[in-house]
C-alpha positions in Angstrom: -44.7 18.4 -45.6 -42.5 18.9 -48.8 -38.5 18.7 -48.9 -37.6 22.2 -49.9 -36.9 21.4 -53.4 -37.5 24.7 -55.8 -39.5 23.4 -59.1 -41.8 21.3 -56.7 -42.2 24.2 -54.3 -42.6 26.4 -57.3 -45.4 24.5 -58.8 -47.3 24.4 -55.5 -47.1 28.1 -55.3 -48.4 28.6 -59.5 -51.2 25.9 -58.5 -52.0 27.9 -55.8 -51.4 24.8 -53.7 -52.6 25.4 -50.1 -51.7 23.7 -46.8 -47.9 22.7 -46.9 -45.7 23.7 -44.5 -41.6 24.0 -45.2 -39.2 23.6 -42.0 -35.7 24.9 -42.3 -33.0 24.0 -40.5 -29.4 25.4 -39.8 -30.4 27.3 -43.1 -27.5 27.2 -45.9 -27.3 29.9 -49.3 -29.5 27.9 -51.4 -32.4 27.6 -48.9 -31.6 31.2 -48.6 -32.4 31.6 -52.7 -35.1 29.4 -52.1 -36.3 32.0 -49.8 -35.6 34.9 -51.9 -36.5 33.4 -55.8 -39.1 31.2 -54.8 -41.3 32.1 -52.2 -40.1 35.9 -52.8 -39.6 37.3 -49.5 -38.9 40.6 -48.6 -34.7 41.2 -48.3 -35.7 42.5 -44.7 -37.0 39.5 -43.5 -34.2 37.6 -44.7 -31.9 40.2 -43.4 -33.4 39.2 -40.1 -32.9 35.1 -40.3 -29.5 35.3 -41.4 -28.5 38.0 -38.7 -30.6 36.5 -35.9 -30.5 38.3 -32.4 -33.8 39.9 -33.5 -36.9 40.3 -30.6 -40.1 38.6 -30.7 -42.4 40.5 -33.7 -44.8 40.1 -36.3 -44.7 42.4 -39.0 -47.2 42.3 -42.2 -45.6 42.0 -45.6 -47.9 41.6 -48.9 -49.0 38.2 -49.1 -47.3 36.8 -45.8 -47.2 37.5 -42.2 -43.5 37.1 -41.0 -42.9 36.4 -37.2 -40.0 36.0 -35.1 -40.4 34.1 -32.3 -38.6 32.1 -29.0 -38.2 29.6 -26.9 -35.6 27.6 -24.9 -33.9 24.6 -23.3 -31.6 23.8 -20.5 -29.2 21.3 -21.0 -26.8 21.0 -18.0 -27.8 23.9 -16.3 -26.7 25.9 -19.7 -29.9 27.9 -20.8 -29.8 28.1 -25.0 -32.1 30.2 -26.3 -33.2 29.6 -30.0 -34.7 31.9 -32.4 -37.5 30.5 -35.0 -38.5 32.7 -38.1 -42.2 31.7 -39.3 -43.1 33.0 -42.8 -47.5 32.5 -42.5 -49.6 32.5 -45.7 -53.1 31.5 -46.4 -51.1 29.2 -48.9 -48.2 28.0 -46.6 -46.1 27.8 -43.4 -42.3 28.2 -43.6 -39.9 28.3 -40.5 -36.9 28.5 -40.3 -34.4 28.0 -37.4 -30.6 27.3 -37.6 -30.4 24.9 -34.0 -32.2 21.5 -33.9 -35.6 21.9 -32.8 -36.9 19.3 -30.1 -40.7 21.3 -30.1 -41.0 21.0 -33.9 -39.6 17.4 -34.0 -42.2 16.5 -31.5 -45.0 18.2 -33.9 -43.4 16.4 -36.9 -44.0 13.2 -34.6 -47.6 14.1 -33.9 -48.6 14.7 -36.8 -47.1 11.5 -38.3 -49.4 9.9 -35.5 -52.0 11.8 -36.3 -52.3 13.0 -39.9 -55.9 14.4 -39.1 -54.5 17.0 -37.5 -53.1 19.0 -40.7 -56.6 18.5 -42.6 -58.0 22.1 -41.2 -57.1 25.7 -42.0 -53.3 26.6 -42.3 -53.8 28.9 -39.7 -54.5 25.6 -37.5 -51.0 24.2 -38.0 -49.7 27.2 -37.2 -51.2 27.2 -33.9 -50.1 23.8 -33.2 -46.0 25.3 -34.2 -46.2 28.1 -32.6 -48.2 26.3 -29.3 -45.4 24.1 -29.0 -43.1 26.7 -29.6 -44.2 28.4 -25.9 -45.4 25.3 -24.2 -41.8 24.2 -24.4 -40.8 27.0 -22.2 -42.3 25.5 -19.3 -40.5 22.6 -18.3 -37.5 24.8 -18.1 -39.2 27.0 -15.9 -39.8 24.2 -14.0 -36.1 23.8 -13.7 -35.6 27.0 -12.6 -38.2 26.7 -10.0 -36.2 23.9 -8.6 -32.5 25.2 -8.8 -33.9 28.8 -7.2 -35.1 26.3 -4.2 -32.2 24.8 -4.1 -30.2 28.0 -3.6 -32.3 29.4 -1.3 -31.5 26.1 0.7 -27.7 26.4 0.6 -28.1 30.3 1.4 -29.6 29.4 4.7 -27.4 26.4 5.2 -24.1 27.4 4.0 -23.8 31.1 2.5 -20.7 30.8 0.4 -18.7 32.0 -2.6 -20.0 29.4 -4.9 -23.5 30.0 -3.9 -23.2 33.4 -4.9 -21.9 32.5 -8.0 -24.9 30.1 -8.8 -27.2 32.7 -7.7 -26.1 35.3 -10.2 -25.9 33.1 -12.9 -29.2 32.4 -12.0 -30.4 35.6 -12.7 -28.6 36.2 -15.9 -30.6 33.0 -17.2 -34.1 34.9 -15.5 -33.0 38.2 -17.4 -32.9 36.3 -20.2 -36.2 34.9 -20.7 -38.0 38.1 -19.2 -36.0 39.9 -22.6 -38.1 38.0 -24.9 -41.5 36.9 -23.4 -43.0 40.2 -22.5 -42.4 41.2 -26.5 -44.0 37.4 -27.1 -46.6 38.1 -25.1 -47.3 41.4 -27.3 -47.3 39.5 -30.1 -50.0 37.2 -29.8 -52.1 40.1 -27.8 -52.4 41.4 -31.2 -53.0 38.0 -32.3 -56.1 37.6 -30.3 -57.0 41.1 -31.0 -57.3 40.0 -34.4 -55.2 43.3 -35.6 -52.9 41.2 -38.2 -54.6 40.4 -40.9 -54.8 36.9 -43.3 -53.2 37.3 -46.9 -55.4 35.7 -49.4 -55.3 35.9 -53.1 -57.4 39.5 -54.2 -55.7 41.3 -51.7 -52.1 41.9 -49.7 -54.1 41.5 -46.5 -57.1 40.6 -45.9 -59.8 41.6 -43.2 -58.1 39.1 -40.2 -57.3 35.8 -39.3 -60.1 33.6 -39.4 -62.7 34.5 -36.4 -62.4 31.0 -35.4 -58.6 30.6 -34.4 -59.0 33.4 -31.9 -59.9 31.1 -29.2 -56.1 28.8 -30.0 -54.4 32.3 -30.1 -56.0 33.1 -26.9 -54.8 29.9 -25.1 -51.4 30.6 -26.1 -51.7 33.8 -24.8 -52.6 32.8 -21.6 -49.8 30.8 -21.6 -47.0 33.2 -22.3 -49.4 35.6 -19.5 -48.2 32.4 -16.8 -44.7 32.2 -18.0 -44.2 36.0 -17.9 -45.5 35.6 -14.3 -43.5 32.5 -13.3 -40.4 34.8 -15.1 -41.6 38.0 -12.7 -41.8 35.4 -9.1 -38.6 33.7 -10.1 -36.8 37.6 -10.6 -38.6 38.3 -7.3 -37.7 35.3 -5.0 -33.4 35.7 -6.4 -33.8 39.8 -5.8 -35.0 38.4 -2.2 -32.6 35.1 -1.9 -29.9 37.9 -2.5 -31.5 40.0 0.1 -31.1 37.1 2.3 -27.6 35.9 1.7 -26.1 38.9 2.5 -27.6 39.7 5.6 -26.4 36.0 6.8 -23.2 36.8 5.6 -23.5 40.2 7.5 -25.0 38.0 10.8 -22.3 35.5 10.4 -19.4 38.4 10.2 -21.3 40.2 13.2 -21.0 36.7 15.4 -17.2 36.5 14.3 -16.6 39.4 15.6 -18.5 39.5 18.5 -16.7 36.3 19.6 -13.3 38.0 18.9 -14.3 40.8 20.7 -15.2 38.8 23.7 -12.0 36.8 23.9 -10.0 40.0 23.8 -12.0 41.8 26.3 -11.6 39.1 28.7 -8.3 39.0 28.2 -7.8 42.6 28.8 -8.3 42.5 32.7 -5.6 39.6 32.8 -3.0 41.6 30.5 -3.2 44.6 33.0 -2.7 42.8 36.1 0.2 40.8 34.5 1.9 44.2 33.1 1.1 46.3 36.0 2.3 43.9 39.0 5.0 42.5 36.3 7.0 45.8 36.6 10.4 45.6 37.9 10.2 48.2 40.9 11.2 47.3 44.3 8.2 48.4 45.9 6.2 45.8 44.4 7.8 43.1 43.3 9.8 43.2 46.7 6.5 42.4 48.6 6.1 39.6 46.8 7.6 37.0 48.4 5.7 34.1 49.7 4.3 30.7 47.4 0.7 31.5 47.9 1.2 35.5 46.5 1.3 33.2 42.9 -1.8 31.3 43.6 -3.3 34.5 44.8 -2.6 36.4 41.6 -4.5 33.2 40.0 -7.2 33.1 41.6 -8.1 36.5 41.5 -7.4 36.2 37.4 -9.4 33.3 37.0 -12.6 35.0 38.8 -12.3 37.9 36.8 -12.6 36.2 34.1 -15.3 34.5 35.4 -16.9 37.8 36.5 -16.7 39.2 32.9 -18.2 35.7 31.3 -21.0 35.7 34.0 -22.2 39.5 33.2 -22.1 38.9 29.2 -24.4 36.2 29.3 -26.7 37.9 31.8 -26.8 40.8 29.1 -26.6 38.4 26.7 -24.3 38.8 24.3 -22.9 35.7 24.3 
């Protein structure tokens, strides 16, 4: 690994060096003429790192491949997605991202462990970038797995505003990742397809890339296959923990109001006799003259009441 200086960088591309790779980070205007003079890249792909917001892709240029690829990170329950441009040569690797990169800091680390591990093909190191490029994605799926457990726990225990809100933001994090890992997971199909060729020196392209790396591209395939998956199940189980929230809030409504519904029907009974036999006219309220005519009145009240409770729990609805 070289510090992106030009007239060393230039040298190794005139000697026809082979095997270096150049990491960029947060790039500035003279890694951008480093980019353009040195390594002559095509305006378009540097149209693309400056401008970011680009989707997963790997287009063939003469003399490179160029491939935009993703992964992402939680950090307190905040998903950041961050966009890596790889530039892929028989002669060199050069990527460039503008956030800090925990997956290639931990492939720096490796390979200071393990030096051995840069002394194959170029085509090698880039499968070691771009595998823990993807594998990073799945401890945040992990993550997700757990919050979306956790929601569907407080749905079922406690169905409330702030649930909701945690659901939906939820999905927007799901929607997210499903954006860019089904074009990923195009990408490398043609990578284990062998349909991108290998730029060598006779020729823009030549026939593939080596027969060999198949296999690696092939494992990272698989993985993005799981993720996508994971991504799909996840979309499915908030669609259903949606689903589920609102017919508890819909059950808990329908209890509310079958409560209210009771209280004021037994109540109803009671309000007539009160209003009829409370009238002022001297035909009734002129019979009405003993003590126990008032504890009459009561009683009858009360076992209505008790009438109406015993015949709604027989039918059960309460």
């Amino acid at each position: 690994m070289l510090a992106p200086v030009p007239t060393e960088l230039e040298a190794c591309l005139k000697e026809g060096k082979r095997g270096f790779w150049l990491d960029i980070e947060k790039p500035d205007d003279q890694d951008f003429a480093l980019l353009e003079k040195t390594f002559k890249f095509h305006p378009l792909t540097l149209e693309d790192v400056r401008h970011q917001n680009q989707r997963p892709k790997a287009d063939e240029y003469p003399g490179y491949v160029f491939l935009v690829l993703f992964t992402a990170e939680l950090k307190a329950k905040h998903l950041l997605v961050r966009e890596h441009h790889l530039y892929l040569s028989n002669q060199y690797l050069v990527s460039v991202h503008n956030e800090p990169s925990d997956p290639l800091n931990r492939l720096r680390e490796r390979i200071a462990a393990n030096p051995d591990m840069t002394h194959r093909k170029l085509a090698f190191l880039f499968y070691l970038v771009v595998d823990q490029l993807v594998d990073a994605l799945f401890p945040v799926l992990d993550r997700l797995n757990e919050l979306t457990d956790q929601v569907e726990d407080q749905i079922l225990i406690k169905p409330d505003t702030a649930t909701l809100s945690e659901l939906a933001v939820l999905k927007r994090k799901i929607v997210s990742l499903r954006k860019f890992l089904g074009s990923q997971r195009d990408v490398f199909q043609r990578l284990t397809t062998m349909t991108i060729a290998e730029p060598s020196d006779q020729s823009a392209m030549a026939a593939d890339f080596p027969r060999e790396m198949s296999i690696y591209y092939r494992d990272v395939y698989d993985h993005l296959v799981r993720q996508s998956e994971t991504v799909d199940s996840l979309r499915d189980l908030l669609s259903t923990a949606m689903d589920v929230y609102l017919s508890t809030v819909s059950n808990r409504l329908n209890l509310r109001i079958t409560r209210l519904t009771v209280f004021a029907t037994l109540f109803l009974p009671l309000t007539f006799f009160t209003g009829f036999f409370g009238m002022n006219f001297g035909a009734l309220v002129g019979r009405i003259t003993a003590p126990w005519h008032f504890w009459l009145a009561v009683a009858i009240m009360l076992a209505t009441t008790a009438g109406q409770l015993i015949y709604y729990r027989r039918r059960g609805w309460i």
